[in-house]
C-alpha positions, 0 to 999 in steps of 0.5 A, a space after each residue: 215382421 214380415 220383411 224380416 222374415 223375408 230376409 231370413 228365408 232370402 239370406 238361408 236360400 243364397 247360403 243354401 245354394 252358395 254351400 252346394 255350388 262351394 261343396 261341388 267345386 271343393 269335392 273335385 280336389 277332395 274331402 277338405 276342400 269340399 268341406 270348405 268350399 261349402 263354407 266359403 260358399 255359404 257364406 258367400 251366398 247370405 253376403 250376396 243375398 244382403 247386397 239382392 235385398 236393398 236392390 229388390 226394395 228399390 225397385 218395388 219403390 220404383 214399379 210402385 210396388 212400395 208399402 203404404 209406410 214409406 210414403 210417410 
């Protein structure tokens, strides 16, 4: 339950800060743009976070930092 947790407020931070650098880009054309710049950005950024969170797993697997469950 934790990981998904995790995951969740992971995935809310990269759309959160994909949104603000999308809407900050889109705002130097104009109102539209600004609106949907920080759509595409937001999504933009909960895609990143999906494809940052495989490669952290892996390497606490790696570095040792791996659950008790995997080694099963």
């Amino acid at each position: 339950m934790g990981q998904r947790i995790q995951n969740v407020l992971r995935r809310a931070k990269f759309a959160a800060a994909g949104g603000a650098v999308g809407g900050a880009l889109g705002g130097v054309v104009g109102r539209n743009a600004a609106s949907t710049g920080a759509g595409i950005g937001a999504l933009v950024g909960a895609t990143l976070a999906e494809t940052v969170a495989p490669r952290d797993s892996l390497l606490k697997q790696v570095r040792g930092g791996g659950s008790d469950s995997d080694a099963g």
